[in-house]
C-alpha positions as CSV (number, residue, x, y, z in Angstrom):
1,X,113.2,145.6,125.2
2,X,110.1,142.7,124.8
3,X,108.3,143.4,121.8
4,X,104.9,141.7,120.8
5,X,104.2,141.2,117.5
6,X,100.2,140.0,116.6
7,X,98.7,139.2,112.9
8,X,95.1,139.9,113.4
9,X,93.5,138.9,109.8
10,X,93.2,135.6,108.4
11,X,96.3,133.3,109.4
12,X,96.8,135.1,112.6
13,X,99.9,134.7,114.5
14,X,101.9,136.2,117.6
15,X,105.5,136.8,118.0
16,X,107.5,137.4,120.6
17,X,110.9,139.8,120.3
18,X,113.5,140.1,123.5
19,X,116.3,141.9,122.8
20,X,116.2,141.6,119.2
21,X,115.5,137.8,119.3
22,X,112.8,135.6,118.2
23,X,111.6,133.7,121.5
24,X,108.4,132.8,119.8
25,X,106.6,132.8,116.8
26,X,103.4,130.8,115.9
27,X,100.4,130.5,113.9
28,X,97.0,130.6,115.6
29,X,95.8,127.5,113.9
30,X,98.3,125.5,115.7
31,X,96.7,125.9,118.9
32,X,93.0,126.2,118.0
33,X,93.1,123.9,115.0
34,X,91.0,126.3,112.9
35,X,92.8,126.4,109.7
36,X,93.5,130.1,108.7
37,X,91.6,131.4,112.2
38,X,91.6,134.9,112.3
39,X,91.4,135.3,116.4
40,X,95.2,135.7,117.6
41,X,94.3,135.1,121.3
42,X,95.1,131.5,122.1
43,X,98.7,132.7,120.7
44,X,98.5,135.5,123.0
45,X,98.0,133.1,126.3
46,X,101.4,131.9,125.8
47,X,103.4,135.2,126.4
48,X,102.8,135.0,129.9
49,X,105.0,131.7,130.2
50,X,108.1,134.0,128.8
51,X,107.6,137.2,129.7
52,X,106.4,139.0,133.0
53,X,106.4,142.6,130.9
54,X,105.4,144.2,127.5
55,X,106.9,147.3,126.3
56,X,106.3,147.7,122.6
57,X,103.1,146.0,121.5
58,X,103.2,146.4,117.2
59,X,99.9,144.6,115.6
60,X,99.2,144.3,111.7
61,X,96.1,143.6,109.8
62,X,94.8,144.8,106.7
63,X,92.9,148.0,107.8
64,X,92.4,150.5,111.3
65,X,89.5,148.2,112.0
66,X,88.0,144.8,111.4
67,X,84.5,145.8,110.7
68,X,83.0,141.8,111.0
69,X,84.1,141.7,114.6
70,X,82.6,142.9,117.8
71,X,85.6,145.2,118.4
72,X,86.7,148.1,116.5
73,X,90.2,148.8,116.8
74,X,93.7,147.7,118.4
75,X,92.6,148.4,121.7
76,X,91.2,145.2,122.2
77,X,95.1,143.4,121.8
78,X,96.2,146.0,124.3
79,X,94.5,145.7,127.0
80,X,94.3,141.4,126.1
81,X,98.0,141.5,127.1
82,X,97.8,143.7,129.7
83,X,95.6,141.6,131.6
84,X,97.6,138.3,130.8
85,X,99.3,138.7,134.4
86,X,99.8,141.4,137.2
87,X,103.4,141.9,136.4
88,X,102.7,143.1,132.9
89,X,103.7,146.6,132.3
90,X,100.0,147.9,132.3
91,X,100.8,151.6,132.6
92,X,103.2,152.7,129.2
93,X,102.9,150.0,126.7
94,X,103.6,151.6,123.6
95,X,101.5,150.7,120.2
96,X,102.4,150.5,116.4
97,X,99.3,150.3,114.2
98,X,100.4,149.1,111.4
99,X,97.0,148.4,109.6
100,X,97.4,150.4,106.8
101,X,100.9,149.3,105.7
102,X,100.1,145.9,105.4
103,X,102.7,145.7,103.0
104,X,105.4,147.1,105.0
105,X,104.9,144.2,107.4
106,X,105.5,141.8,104.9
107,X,108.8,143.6,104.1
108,X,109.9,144.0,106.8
109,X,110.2,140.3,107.4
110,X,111.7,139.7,105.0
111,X,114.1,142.3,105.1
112,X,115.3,141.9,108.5
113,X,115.7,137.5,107.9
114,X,117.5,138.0,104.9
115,X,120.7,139.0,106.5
116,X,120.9,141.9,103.9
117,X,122.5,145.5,105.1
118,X,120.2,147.0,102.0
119,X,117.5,145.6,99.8
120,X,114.8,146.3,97.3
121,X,111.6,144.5,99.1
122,X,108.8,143.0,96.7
123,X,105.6,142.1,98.1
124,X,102.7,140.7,96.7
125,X,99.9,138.9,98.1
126,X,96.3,138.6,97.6
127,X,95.3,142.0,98.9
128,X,97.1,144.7,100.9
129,X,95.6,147.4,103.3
130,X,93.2,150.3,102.1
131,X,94.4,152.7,100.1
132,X,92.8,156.3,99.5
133,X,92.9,157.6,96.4
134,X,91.8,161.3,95.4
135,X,93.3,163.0,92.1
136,X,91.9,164.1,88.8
137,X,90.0,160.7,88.2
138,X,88.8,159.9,91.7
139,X,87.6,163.3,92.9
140,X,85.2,162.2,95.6
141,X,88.2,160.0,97.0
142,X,87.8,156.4,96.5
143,X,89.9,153.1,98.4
144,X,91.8,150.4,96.6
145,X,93.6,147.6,97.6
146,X,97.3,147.0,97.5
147,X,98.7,144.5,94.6
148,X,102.0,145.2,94.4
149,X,104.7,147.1,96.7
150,X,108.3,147.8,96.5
151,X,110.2,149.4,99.1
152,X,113.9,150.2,98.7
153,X,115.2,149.0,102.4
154,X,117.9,149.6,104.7
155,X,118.6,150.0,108.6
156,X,117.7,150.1,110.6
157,X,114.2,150.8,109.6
158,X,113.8,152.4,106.4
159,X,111.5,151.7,104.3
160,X,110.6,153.7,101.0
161,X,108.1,152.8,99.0
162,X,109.1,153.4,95.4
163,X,106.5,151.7,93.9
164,X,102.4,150.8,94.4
165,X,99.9,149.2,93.0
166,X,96.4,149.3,93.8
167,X,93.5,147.5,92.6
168,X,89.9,149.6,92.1
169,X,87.0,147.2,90.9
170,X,85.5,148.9,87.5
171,X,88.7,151.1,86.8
172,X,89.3,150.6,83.2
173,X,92.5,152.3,82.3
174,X,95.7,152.2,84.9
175,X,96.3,155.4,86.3
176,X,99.4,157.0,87.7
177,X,98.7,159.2,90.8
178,X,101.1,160.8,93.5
179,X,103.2,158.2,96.1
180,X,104.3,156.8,92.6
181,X,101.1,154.6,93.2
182,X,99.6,152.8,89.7
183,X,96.0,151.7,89.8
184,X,94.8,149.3,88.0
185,X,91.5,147.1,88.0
186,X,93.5,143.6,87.8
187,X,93.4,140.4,90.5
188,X,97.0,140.4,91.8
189,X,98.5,137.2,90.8
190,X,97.8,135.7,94.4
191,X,94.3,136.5,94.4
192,X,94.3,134.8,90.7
193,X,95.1,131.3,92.4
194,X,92.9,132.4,94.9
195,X,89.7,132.9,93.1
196,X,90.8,129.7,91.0
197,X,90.7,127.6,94.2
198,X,88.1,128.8,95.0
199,X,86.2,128.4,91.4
200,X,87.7,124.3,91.4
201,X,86.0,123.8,94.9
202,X,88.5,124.7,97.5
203,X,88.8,126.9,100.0
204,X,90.0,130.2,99.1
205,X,93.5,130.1,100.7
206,X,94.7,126.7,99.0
207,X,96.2,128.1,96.3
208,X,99.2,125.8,96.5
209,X,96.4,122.8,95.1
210,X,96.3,124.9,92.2
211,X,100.0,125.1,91.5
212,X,100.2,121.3,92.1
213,X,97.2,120.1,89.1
214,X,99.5,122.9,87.1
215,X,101.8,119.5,86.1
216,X,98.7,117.3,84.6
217,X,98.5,119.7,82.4
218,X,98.2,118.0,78.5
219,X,97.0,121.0,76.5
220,X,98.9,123.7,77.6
221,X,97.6,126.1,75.2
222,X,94.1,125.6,75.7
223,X,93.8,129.0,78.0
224,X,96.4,131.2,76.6
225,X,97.0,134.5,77.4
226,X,94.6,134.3,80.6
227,X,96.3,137.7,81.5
228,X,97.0,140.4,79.6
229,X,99.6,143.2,79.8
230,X,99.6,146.9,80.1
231,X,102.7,149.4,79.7
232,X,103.1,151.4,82.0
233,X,102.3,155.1,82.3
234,X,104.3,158.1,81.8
235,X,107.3,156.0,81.7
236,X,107.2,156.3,85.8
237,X,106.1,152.6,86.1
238,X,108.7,150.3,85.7
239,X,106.6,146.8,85.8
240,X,104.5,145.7,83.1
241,X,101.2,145.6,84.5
242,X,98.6,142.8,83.9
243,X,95.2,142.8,83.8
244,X,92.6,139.6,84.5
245,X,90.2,139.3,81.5
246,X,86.3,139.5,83.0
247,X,85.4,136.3,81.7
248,X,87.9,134.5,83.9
249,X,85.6,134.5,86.8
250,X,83.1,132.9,84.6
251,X,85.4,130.2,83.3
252,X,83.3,126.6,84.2
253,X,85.6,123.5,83.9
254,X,84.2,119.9,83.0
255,X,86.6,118.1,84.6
256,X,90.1,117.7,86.2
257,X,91.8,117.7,83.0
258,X,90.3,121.4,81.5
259,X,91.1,122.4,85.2
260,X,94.8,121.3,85.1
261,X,95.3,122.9,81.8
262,X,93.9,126.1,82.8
263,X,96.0,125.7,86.1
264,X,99.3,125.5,83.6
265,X,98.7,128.3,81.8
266,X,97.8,130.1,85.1
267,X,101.6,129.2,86.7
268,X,103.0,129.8,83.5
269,X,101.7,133.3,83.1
270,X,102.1,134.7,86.7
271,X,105.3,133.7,86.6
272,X,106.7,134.8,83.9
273,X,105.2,138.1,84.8
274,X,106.6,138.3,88.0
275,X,110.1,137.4,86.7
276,X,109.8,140.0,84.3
277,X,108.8,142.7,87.3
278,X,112.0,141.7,89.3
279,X,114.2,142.2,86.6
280,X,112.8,145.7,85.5
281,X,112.7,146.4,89.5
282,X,117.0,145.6,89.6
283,X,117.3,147.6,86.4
284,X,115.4,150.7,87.8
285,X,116.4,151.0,91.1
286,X,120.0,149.4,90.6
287,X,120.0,146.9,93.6
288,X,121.2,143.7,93.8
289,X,119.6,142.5,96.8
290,X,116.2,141.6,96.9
291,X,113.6,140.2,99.2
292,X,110.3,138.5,98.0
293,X,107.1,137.9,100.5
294,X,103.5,138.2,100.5
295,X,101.5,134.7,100.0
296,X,102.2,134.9,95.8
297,X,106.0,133.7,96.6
298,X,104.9,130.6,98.7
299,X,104.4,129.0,95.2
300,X,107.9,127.3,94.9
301,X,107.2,126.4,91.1
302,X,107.3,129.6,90.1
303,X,110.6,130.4,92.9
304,X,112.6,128.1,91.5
305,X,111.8,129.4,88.4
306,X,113.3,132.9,89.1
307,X,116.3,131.2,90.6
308,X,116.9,129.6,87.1
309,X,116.3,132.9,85.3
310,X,117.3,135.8,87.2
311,X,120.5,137.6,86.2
312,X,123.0,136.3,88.3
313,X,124.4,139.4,90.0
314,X,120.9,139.1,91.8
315,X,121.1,138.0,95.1
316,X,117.8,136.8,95.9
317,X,115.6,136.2,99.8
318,X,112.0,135.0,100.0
319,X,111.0,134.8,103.0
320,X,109.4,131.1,104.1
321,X,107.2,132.7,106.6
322,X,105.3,134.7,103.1
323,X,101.7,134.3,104.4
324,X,100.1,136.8,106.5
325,X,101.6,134.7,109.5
326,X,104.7,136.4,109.0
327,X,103.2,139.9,109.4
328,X,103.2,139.7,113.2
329,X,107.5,138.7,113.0
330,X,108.0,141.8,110.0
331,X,105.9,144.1,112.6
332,X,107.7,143.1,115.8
333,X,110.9,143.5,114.2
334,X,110.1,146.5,112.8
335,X,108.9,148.1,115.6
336,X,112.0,147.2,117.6
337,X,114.6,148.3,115.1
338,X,112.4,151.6,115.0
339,X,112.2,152.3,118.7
340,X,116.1,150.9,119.2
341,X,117.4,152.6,116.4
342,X,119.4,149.2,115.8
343,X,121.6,148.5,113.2
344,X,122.0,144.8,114.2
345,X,121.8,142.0,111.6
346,X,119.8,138.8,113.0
347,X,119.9,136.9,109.4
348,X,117.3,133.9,109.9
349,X,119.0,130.5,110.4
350,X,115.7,128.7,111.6
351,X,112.0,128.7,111.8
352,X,111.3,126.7,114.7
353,X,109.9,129.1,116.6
354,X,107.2,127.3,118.3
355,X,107.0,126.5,121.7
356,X,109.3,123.4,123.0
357,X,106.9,121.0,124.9
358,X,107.5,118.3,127.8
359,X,108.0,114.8,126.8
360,X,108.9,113.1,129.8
361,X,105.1,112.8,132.0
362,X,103.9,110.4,128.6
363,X,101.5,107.9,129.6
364,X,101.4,105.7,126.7
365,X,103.7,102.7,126.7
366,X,106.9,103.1,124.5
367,X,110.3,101.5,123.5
368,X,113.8,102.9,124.1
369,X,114.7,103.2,120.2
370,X,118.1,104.3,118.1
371,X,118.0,106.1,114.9
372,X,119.2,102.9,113.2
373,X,115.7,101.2,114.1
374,X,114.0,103.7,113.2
375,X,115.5,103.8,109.7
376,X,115.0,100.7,109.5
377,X,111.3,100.7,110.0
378,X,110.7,103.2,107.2
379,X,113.0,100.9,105.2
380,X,110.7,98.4,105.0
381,X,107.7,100.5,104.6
382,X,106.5,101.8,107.9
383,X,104.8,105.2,108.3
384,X,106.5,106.8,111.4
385,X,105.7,110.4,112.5
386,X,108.2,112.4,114.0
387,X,107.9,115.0,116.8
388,X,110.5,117.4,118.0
389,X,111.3,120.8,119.7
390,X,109.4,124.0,119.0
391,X,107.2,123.5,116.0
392,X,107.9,125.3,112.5
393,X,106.1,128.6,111.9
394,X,104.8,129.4,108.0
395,X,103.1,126.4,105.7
396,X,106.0,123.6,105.6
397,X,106.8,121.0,108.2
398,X,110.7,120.6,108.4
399,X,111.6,117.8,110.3
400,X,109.7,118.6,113.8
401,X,106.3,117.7,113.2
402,X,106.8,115.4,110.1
403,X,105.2,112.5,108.7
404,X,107.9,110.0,107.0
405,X,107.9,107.5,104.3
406,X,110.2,105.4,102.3
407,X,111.1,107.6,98.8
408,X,112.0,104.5,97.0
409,X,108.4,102.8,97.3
410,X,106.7,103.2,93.8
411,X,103.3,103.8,94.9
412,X,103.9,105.8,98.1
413,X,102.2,109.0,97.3
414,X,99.1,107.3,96.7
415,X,99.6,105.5,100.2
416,X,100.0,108.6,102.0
417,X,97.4,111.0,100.8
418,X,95.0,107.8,101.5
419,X,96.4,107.8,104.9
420,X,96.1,111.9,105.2
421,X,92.7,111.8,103.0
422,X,94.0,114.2,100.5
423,X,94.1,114.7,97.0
424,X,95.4,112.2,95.2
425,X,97.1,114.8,92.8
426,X,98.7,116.8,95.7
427,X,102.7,115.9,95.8
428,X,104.5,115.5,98.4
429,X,108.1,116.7,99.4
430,X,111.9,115.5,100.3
431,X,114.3,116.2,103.0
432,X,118.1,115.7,102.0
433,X,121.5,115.5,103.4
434,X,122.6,119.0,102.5
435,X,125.7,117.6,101.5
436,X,124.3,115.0,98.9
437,X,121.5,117.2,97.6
438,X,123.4,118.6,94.5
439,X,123.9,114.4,93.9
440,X,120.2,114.3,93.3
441,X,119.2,117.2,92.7
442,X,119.3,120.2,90.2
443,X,119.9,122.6,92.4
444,X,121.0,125.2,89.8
445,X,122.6,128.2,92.1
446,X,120.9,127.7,95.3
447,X,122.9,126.2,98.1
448,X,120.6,125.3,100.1
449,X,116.8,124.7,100.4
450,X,116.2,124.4,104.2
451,X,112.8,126.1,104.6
452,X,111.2,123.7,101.0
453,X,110.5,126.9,99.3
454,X,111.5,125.4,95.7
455,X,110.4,122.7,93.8
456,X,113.3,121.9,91.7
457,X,114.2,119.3,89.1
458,X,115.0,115.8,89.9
459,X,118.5,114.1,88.4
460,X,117.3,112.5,85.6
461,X,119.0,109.5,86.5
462,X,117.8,109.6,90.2
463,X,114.1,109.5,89.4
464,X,113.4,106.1,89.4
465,X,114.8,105.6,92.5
466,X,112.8,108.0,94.7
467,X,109.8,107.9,92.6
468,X,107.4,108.5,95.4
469,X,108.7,112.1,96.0
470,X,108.9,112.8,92.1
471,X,105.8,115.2,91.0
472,X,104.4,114.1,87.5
473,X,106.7,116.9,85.7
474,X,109.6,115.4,87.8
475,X,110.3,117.9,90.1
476,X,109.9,117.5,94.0
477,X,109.9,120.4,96.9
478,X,112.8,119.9,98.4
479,X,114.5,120.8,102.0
480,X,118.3,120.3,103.1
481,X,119.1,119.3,106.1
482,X,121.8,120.3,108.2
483,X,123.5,119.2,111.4
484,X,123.2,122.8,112.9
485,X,120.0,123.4,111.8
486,X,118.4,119.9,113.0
487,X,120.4,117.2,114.1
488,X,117.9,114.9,115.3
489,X,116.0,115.3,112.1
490,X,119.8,114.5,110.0
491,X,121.2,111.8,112.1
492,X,117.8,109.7,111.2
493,X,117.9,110.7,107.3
494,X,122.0,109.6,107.7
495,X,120.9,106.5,109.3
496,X,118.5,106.0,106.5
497,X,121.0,105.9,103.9
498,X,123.4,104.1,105.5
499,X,120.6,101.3,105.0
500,X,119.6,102.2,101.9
501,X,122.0,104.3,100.4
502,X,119.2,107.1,99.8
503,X,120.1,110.4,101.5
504,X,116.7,110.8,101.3
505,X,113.7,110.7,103.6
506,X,109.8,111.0,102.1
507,X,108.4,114.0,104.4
508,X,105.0,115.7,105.0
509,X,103.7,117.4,107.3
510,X,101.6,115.8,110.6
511,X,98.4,116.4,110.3
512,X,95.2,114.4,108.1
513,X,93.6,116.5,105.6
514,X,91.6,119.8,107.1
515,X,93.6,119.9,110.1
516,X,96.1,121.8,110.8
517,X,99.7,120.4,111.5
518,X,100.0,119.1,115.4
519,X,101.5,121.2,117.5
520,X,101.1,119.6,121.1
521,X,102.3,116.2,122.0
522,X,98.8,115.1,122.7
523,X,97.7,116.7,119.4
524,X,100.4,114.3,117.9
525,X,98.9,111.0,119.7
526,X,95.3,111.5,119.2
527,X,96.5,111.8,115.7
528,X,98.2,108.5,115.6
529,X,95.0,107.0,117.1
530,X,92.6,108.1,114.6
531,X,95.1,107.5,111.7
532,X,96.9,104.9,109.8
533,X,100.4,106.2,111.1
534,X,102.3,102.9,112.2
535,X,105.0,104.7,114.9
536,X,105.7,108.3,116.6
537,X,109.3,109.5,117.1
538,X,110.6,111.3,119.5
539,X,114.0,112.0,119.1
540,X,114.9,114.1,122.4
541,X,114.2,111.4,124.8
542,X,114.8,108.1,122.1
543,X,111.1,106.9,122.6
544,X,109.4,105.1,120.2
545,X,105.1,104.5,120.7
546,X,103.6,102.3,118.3
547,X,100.0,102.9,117.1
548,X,98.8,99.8,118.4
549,X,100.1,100.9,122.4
550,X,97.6,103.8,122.2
């Protein structure tokens, strides 16, 4: 059975399901280079050089129609695919809407990657589909938006939703309706760092900016108790809900300095919150598994946090692919396990979903290479991109579409944000040996990190020697690399610290600021060109182009 999976809101994406298997997942974005572009179809061309048939076509979104478009419902995706080639299936392609269960989408990802045979499924994001609401309080029938879900999970493809909650502007006083649904008039703590993004002058989806001033914070009490907390009602609701105060909207900052403060108190708060709802969650419902996605649990300050504070018969999954890019992968997969009826496990062992591209018709003049020279040109400072296989789907670049850097060079951050044109505040990440990363790392009980969804503490004692990778409160997003998962990618960090006896290579992802990471190999040259990158890498056919051949 081919299933097609399309995310038709902002980070839109496509995935492709045969059999059960991910042949291909990407973002949008990567194609069009439109950060966050909404318009799935350039994704959609691509299905044609897999498949000659559709059977089950399953599309998520946050509603039945997208009202700021020229077209009104699904019907446009259908027939899109159907006319992608004669040999499609045009006569019984089967639809899942699954606009108004946005949530469930973001579950289900998680759910079915997480290699559990049951879970309890938390989501949270910055808003969630429609949701009617009609009881004593809203008579006339009013909508909200989803904050909060929790579905208790299990195959192969239930999904009950024990808990909601749903945000109505104006609504002073939570109240408890049927579908044990709460509403409340709060910002969910995504749409918090949203709005303050937004507020400090970025776009609206850059949260993770926020979460990186967090660390400059030096009066961390200067915005206390930015959100307040509610009990819950009829002793039905087992989270403690929060409410934003009005003025927070309002809230004008002089400078960096009042913005990183308010950005502390921000992290702090939301995640202490959430920690406390997971824990109440694994008390109520008496599960030990549990799966975390929605765009709040991209922030990996706040996910290593729970891994240091959870009780530790929790077995914990969140999901790398969190943002609304992984809603086309949770609603292909659910749809297939719903029409199959499968029990199968597929737990996910890798996000490089993207399409694998041709290296060998390059017309730019290169150099037959070994991962030993290439190690050694980042030892002594060089900035050498590296490009690789199918491209990683969600936020974080893992080795295949990479920018690298020399850890142990004091001022490096400040060297590659001037060569990306970021933020000079913005941190950047590490990729370990898997094997040495408890030698440099606290990596309190996680075993591995291999999709960099925590930023965890540095060694104390290892610090100064990778300072480049060490965020101002000394932590550093880490990912672990391991022969099976990317062997390329770990034969150059192993030749690395053969040289330099650092396990450890400086990575970010390949792209200059307000672009989106490269996806094609001409993306990757015409990035070279127009940047300060000294070398691209390409591992698969031991080529080596330096910036000054193109």
């Amino acid at each position: 059975m081919i299933v097609v999976g399309i995310s038709r809101h902002h980070n839109a994406s496509v995935c492709l399901i045969v059999d059960g298997e991910v042949v291909l997942n990407i973002d949008s974005e990567r194609l069009s280079n439109i950060k966050y572009s909404k318009y799935p179809f350039s994704a959609l061309d691509l299905l044609k050089n897999y498949v000659d048939r559709v059977d089950v076509v399953a599309i998520a979104g946050l509603s039945d129609y997208l009202p700021q478009e020229n077209f009104s419902n699904e019907n446009i995706y259908v027939d899109y695919i159907k006319n992608l080639g004669k040999s499609f299936n045009n006569n019984d392609i089967k639809v899942y809407n699954y606009g108004k269960e946005h949530h469930l989408t973001h579950a289900a990802s998680a759910f079915y990657n997480s290699g559990f045979e049951n879970a309890l499924c938390i989501v949270k994001d910055g808003m969630g589909s429609e949701v009617e609401i009609r009881n004593d309080v809203f008579t006339d029938g009013s909508y909200g938006r989803e904050n909060m879900s929790v579905f208790n999970a299990s195959y192969p493809n239930i999904f009950e939703t024990v808990y909601k909650e749903v945000s109505v502007p104006f609504q002073t006083e939570p109240v408890f309706i049927e579908n044990k649904t709460l509403v409340v008039n709060n910002l969910s703590e995504a749409m918090a760092f949203q709005k303050t993004a937004e507020n400090f002058g970025f776009h609206l989806l850059d949260a993770g900016k926020v979460m990186g001033m967090a660390a400059y914070a030096k009066n961390k009490t200067k915005y206390k108790n930015i959100i307040y907390k509610n009990n819950g009602i009829n002793n039905k609701v087992f989270v403690i809900q929060n409410s934003l105060h009005k003025t927070f909207l309002d809230i004008s900052f002089a400078n960096f300095q009042d913005q990183a403060d308010f950005s502390y108190c921000l992290q702090k708060e939301t995640q202490e919150n959430v920690l406390e709802e997971i824990i109440e969650a694994h008390k109520m419902f008496n599960v030990s598994n549990i799966c975390l996605s929605g765009g709040y649990f991209l922030n990996c300050v706040a996910n290593y946090f729970y891994v240091k504070n959870l009780p530790k018969e929790i077995n914990l999954y969140i999901e790398p692919i969190s943002s609304d890019a992984g809603t086309a992968l949770g609603a292909a997969k659910h749809a297939w396990h719903s029409e199959t009826k499968s029990n199968k496990i597929n737990k996910q062992t890798s996000i490089y979903y993207g399409p694998k591209y041709s290296l060998e018709n390059i017309k730019i003049k290169s150099k037959k290479t070994s991962y030993k020279e290439v190690a050694n040109l980042l030892s002594l400072g060089k900035v050498v991109a590296i490009y690789q296989g199918g491209s990683e789907s969600g936020p974080r670049a893992l080795g295949n579409r990479s920018i690298l850097f020399d850890p142990r060079i004091s001022d490096g951050k400040d060297i590659i944000n001037k060569i990306k044109k970021r933020e000079w505040f913005r941190p950047f990440a590490g990729s370990v040996i898997y094997e040495h990363a408890n030698d440099w790392f606290d990596m309190a009980d996680l075993d591995e990190s291999p999709y960099m969804m925590y930023a965890v503490d540095v060694l104390e004692d290892r610090k100064k020697l990778i300072p480049s990778i060490v965020h101002v409160d000394g932590t550093c997003r880490v990912q672990t690399v391991k022969k099976e998962n990317n062997l390329y990618f770990y034969k150059l960090i192993q030749a690395f610290y053969e040289i330099t006896k650092v396990p450890i290579l400086f990575n970010t992802s390949f792209n200059m600021a307000g672009n989106c990471i490269v996806e094609t190999i001409d993306n990757a040259l015409e990035t070279i060109q127009k940047s300060n990158i000294d070398y691209l890498y390409l591992p698969e056919i031991n080529k080596l182009i330096s910036k000054l051949d193109i």
